[in-house]
N, C-alpha and C positions, 0 to 999 in steps of 0.2 A: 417655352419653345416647343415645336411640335416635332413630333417622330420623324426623321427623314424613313425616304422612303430606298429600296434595297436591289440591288441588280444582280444577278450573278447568271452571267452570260447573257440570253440572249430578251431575259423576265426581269420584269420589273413591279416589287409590289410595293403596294402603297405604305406597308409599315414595314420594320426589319424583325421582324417577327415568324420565325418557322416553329409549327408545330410539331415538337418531336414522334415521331414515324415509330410509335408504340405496341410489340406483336407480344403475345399472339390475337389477333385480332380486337383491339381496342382501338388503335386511329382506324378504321375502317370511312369508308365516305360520309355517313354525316357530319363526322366530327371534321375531316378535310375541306368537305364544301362548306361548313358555318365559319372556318378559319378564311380561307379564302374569298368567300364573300364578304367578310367584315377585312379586311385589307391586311392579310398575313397571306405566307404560304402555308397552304393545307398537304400535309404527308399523309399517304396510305400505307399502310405497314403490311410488306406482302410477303415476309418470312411467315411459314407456314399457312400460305394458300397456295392454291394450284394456279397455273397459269391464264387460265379460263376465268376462275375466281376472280382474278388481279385485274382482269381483263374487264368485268362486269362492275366494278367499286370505282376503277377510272371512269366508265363511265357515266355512274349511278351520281359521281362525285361532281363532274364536271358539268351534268344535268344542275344542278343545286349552288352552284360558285360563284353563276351572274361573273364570267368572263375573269373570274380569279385566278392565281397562280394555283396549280396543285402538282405535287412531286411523289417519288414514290419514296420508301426506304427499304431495301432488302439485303440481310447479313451475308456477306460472301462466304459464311460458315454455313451456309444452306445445301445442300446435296440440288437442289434445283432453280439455285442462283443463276445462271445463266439464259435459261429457259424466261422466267422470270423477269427479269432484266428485259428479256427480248419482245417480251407479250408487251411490258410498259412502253417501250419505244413505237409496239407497232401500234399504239392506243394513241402515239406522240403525245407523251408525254412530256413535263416542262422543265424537268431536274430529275434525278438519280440521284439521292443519297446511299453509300455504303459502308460498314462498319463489321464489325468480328471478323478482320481480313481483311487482306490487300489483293486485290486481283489489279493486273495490269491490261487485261482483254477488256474489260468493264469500258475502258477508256476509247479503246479502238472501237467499238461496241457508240458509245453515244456520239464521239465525233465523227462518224462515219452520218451518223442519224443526224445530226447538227442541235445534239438536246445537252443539257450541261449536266458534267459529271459533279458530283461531290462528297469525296471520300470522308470520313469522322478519323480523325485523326488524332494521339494522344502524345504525340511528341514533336520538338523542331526537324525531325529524321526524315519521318512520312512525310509532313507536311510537304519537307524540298521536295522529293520522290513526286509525291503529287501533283504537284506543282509542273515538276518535269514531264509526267504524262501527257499531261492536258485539262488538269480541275480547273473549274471556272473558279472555286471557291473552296474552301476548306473549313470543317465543321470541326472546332477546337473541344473537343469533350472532357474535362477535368475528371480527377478520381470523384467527387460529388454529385457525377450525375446517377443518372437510374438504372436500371437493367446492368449491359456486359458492361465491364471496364477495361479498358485499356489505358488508361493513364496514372499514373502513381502520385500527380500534385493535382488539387482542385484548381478548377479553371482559373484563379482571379491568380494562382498564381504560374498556372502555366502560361496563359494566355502572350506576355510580354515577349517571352522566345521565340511563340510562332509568329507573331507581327514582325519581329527583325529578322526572320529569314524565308519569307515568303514576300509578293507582290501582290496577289488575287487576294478578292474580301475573304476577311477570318468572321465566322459566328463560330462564338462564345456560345457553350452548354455544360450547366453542372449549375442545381441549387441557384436557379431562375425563377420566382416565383411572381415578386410586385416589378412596378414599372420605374420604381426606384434600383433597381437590381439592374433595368436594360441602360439605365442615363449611366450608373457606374462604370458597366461593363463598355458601351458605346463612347464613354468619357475617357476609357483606358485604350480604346482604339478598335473594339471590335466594329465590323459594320453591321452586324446585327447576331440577333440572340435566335438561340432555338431553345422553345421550352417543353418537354413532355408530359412529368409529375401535373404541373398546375391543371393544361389541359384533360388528363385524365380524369380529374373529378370535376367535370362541365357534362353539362345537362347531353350533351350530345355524343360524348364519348359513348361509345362500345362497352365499357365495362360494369357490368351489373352495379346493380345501388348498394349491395354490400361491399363491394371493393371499393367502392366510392368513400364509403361509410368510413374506413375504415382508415385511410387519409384521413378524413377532416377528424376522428379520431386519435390519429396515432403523435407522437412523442420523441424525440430525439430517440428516448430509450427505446423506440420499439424499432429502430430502424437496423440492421445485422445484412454483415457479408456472405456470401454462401458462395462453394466452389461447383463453380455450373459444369458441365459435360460439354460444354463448348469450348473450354480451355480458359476461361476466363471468369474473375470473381464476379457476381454480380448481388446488386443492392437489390433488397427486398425487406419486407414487412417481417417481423417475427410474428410467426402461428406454429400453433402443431410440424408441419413438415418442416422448417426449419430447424426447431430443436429435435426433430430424429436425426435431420442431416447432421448436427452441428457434435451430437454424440456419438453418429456412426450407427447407427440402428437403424435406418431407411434401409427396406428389402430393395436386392440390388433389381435391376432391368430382367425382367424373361422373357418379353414378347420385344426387338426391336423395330419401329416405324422406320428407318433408315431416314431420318430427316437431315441428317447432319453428315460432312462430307467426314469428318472426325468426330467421335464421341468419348468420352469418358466414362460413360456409362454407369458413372453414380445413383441414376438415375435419371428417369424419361424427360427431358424439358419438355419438350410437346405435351407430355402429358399432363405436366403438373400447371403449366401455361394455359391451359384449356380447361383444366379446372377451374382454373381462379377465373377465366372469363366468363367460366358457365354459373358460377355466384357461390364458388367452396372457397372461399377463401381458408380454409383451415388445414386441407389437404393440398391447396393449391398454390403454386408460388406466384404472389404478388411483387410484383419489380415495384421498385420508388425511387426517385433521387431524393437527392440528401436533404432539400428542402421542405420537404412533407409536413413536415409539425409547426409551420405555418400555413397550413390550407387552412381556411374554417367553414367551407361554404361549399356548394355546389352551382353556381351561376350556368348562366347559359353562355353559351361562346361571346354571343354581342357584348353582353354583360359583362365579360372580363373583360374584352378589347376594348371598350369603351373605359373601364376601370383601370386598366393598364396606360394606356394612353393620358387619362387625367394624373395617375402618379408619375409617371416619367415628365409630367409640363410643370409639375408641382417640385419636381428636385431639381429638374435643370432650372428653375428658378431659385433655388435656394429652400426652399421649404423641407415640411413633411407633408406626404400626405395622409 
């Protein structure tokens, strides 16, 4: 059977497939336009760009997508979320995904523009809320996924709550990796999946070849929780900064960027995010979702979506692939 294909609001793409909207600057527009063009929705990840920035990667994105979907994703925990938000709308852009936060303006903000909201959600609560604003669709994120977390059960088993108390399509995220993972989740009722981890180690991602490296590398065991300065745990790679954070010996913040509308100040996320994009992984915090320690490869976008596609035909007929 072949992939149905995904609506949420006013777009429609050819597979149900969204690339998760990876910052600090790793979805940037290659990675969005190769998603997009091979028939998913392509995310730009505009936490921690300027609005100008945001402003140039929709468009660099939408040069390169051959008429594809592209959306943006920016954390409502940004100090310059709204600005942001505003720059993508005025680029007309074709979805808004949000997460770290709940903003209720966000909503008045894209229906006003007639472009679809879509919050990431980790509970049956938000979702309703959601739903009551005006989301076109709702991104069900499990404790499994990558980066911030906001949910306490991994998606396969939060997933069934939000389908019984919402209307609008649910995508399923958290430890998405093969295309036997989207027939499960698509079999359980989501209408489509968003995946980050896997995308991140493709040829077009943003993220240096040593971040790269270090997925198709890593291990159940290398995978660890860290309490971010955003308010929220997030999954990451164990290196060096990890285990200062984890015994308390990371030098605290002395210079802050004010990126954040709340910090915790354990230490600079911007900063350490920027390392690891700039290829320290060691210094640097690398975000993963849970399913990391089956990546083995570095493909190119085509190449997984084509790969993807052939396992999801292979399960929903009974196989393996």
């Amino acid at each position: 059977m072949d992939m149905p294909s995904l609506t949420i609001g006013r777009v429609t793409s050819r597979l149900p497939i969204i690339q998760g909207g990876m910052a600090v600057r790793i979805s940037m527009a290659p990675l969005a336009a190769a998603v997009a063009k091979a028939g998913g929705i392509g995310i730009i990840a505009g936490s921690g760009l300027s609005p100008d920035e945001l402003r140039q990667e929709i468009r660099d994105a939408r040069a390169g997508a051959d008429g594809g979907v592209i959306g943006v994703n920016i954390m409502v925990a940004v100090r310059n979320f709204a600005e942001l938000v505003k720059a993508a709308i005025d680029e007309k852009i074709d979805l808004v995904i949000s997460g770290a936060g709940f903003s209720r303006d966000v909503f008045e903000w894209t229906r006003e523009a007639g472009i679809a909201m879509v919050p990431i959600v980790g509970s049956a609560r938000v979702a309703i809320l959601s739903e009551k604003f005006g989301a076109a669709a709702v991104v069900v994120e499990g404790q499994d996924a990558g980066g911030h977390l906001g949910a306490v059960l991994p998606v396969r088993e939060l997933l069934p709550s939000i389908l019984e108390a919402v209307s609008i399509p649910v995508i399923a995220a958290g430890n998405i990796i093969t295309g036997a993972d989207i027939d499960e989740l698509m079999a359980a009722g989501a209408a489509g999946v968003q995946m980050g981890t896997r995308f991140a180690a493709t040829v077009e991602s943003s993220a240096p070849d040593a971040f790269k490296q270090l997925y198709v590398d890593a291990s159940d065991d290398d995978v660890v929780l860290v309490d971010s300065p955003v308010g929220l745990p997030g999954r990451s790679l164990r290196n060096p900064l990890t285990d200062r954070l984890a015994a308390g010996i990371e030098p605290r913040i002395e210079r802050c960027v004010v990126c954040l509308k709340k910090c915790g100040k354990q230490f600079c996320i911007m900063d350490k995010l920027l390392k690891a994009q700039s290829g320290d992984v060691e210094d640097g915090l690398v975000f993963t979702g849970g399913g990391v320690a089956r990546i083995h490869d570095i493909p190119s976008v085509r190449e997984l979506m084509d790969r993807l596609v052939a396992e999801y035909r292979v399960a929903t007929e009974g196989g393996t692939a």
